[in-house]
C-alpha positions in Angstrom: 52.7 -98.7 261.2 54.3 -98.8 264.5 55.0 -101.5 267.0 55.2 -102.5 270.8 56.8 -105.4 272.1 53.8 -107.4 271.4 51.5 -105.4 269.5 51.5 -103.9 266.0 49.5 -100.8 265.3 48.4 -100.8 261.3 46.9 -97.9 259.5 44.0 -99.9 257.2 42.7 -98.5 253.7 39.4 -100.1 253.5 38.5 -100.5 249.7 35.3 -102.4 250.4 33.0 -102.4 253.2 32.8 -106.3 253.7 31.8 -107.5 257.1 34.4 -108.2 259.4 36.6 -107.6 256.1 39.8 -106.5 258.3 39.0 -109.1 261.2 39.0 -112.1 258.4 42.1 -110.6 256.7 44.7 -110.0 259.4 43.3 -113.5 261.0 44.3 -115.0 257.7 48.0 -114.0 257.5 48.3 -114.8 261.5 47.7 -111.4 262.9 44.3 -111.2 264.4 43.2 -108.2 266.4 44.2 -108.1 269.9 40.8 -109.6 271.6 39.3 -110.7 268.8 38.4 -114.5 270.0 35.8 -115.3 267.1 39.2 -114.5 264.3 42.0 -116.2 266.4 42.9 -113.8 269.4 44.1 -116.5 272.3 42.2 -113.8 274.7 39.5 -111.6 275.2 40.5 -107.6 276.5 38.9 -107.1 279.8 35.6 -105.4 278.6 34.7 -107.7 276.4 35.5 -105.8 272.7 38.7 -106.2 270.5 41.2 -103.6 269.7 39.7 -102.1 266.6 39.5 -98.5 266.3 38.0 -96.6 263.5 40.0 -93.3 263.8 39.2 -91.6 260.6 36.2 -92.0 257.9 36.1 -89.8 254.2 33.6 -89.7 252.2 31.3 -87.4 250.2 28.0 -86.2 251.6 25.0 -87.8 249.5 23.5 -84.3 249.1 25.5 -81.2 249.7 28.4 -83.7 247.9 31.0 -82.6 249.9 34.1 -84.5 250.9 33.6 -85.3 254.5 36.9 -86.3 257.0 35.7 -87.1 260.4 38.6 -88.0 262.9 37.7 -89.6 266.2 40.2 -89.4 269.1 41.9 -92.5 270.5 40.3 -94.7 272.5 41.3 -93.6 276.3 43.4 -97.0 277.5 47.1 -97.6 278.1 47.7 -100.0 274.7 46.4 -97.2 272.5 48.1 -94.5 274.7 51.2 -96.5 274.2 51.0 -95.7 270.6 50.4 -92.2 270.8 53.8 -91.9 272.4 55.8 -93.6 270.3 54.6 -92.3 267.5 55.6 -88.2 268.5 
């Protein structure tokens, strides 16, 4: 996890894949994605989208059965780019 002065950046472990599982969750406890009108977000982000960012997916490959581990670069914005620094 890290954190700006008003955003937090969480690391999710999905254990399900529920619709709008994370949306619903971090809405619930008072944390709703930066954008995210529909769950709670006061504001929309300029392009219309929320802050959600699916950075890495495992799983194994229905038939070769390999484990799989894409990773997807961050999304090229000033928020995200933010995080990246802090985090080094």
């Amino acid at each position: 996890m890290a954190h700006s002065e008003n955003y937090y950046l969480l690391e999710i472990d999905l254990k399900t894949g529920r619709h709008h599982q994370i949306r619903c969750q971090l809405a619930k406890i008072g944390c709703p994605i930066k954008g995210d009108l529909k769950y709670g977000f006061d504001r929309s982000d300029k392009n219309g989208g929320i802050s959600l960012h699916s950075r890495k997916a495992t799983f194994i490959h229905p038939v070769s059965k390999d484990k799989l581990e894409l990773t997807a670069a961050t999304p090229d914005e000033n928020l995200w780019k933010n995080f990246e620094t802090s985090q080094q």
